[in-house]
N, C-alpha and C positions, 0 to 999 in steps of 0.2 A: 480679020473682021470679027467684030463681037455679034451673038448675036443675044437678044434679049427675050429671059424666057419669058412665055407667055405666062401669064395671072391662073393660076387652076382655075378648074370649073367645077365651082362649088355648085351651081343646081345639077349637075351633069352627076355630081359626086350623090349626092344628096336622091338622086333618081335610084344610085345604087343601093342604097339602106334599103331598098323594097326587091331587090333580085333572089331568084329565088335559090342560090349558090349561098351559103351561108357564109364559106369562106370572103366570097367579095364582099358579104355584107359585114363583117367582122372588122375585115380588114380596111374596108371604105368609113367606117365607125371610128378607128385608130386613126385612120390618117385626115379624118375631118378635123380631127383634135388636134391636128398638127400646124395646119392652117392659120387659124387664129382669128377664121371668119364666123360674126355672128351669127350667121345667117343659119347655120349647122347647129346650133342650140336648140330650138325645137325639134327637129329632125333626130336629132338624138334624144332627148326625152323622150319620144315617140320609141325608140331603139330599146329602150331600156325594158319594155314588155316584149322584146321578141323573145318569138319561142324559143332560140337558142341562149343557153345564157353564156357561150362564148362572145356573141354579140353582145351581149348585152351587156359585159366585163369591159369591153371593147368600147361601149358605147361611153360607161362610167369612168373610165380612164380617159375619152375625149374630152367630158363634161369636165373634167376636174383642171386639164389641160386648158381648157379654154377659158376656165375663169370662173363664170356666170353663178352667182349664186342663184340666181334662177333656180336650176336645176335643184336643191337642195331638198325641198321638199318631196322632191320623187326620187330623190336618192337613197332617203334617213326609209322608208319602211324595206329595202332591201337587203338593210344590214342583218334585218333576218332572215333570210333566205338560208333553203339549209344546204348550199351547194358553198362551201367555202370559198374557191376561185372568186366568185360574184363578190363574195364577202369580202375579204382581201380589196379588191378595186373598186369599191363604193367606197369601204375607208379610206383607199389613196384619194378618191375624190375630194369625200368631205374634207380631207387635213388639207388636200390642198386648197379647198374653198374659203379655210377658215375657222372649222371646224375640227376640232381636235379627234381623231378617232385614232391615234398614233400607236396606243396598245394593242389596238384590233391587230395590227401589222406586226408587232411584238411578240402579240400571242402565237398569230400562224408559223412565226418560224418553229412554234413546238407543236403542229401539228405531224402526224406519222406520214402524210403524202409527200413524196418529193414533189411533184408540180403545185402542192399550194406552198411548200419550204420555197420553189424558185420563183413564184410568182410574191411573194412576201419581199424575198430580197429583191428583185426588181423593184417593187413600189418602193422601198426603200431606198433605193440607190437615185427614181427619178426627184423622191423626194429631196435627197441633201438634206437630210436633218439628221444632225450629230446624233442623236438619240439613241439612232442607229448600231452606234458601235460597241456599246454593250450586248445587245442581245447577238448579233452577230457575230462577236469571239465563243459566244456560248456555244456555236455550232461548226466550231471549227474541224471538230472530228467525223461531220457527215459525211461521209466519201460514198456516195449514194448516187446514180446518176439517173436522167431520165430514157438515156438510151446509150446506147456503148460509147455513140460518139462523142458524146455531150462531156460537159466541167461537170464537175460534182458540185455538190450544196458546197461544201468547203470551200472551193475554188470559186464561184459564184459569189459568195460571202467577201472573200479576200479581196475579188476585185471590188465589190462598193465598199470597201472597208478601206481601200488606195482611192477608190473616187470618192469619200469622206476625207481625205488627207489625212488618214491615220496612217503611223510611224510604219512600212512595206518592213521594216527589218525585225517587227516584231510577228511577222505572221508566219505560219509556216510553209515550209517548203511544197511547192505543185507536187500531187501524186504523179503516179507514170499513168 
């Protein structure tokens, strides 16, 4: 017997952007993005001034997700925010609204943090734009991680650099 899942609950979801766990709120931001319901577009422009800017990263990665140029104009004064993360996924937004910010994404793989180096190559990789694979072989000797257990920037790289359909035999070999 099948059963059939239920439809999310987006106002139920959308109640969570106002909890006071940042984490839910972050994460309930991400996954409205996932959806594909309008309805979480306001709710997320509203997202975009929370005090956290993990959320708020969160919120601009759903906006971008879902489409809405809507959002575009309270996206563009974020690009100067001086928290680069934020930075990094406003520009994923905007390129993927239509809005070219493709170098912003570029630049941060040469930033010294590894979490904005892995948060660059994420946006890149949801992005799919060949663009990608230049700047991406330039960091193939990062062997840097974000915690012991983690891929390194190199590894990280090589795999959107194989989810770009770039040639796996010219990359180099996983560290240990």
């Amino acid at each position: 017997m099948m059963l059939d899942n239920p439809p999310p609950d987006i106002d139920g979801a959308i109640k969570l952007l106002k909890s006071e766990d940042v984490q839910i709120r972050q994460f309930t931001a991400y996954l409205l993005g996932q959806t594909g319901d309008e309805r979480a577009i306001e709710p997320l422009i509203e997202a975009l001034a929370d005090e956290n800017v993990g959320v708020r990263g969160a919120a601009a990665n759903a906006l971008g997700t879902l489409g809405s140029e809507h959002a575009v104009p309270y996206l563009l004064p974020l690009l100067k925010h001086d928290n680069p993360q934020l930075v990094i996924w406003v520009a994923f937004a905007l390129t993927r609204l239509g809005k070219d910010y493709f170098e912003v994404l570029a630049d941060a793989l040469q930033l010294p943090g590894v979490d904005e180096r892995r948060s660059a190559i994420l946006a890149m990789r949801q992005l799919g734009d060949k663009r990608a694979i230049a700047p991406l072989l330039a960091i193939q000797n990062d062997h840097r991680r974000r915690f012991e257990a983690d891929t390194t920037v190199a590894e990280a790289a090589s795999q959107t650099l194989i989810s770009l359909g770039y040639n796996v035999g010219t990359l180099p070999p996983r560290s240990s």
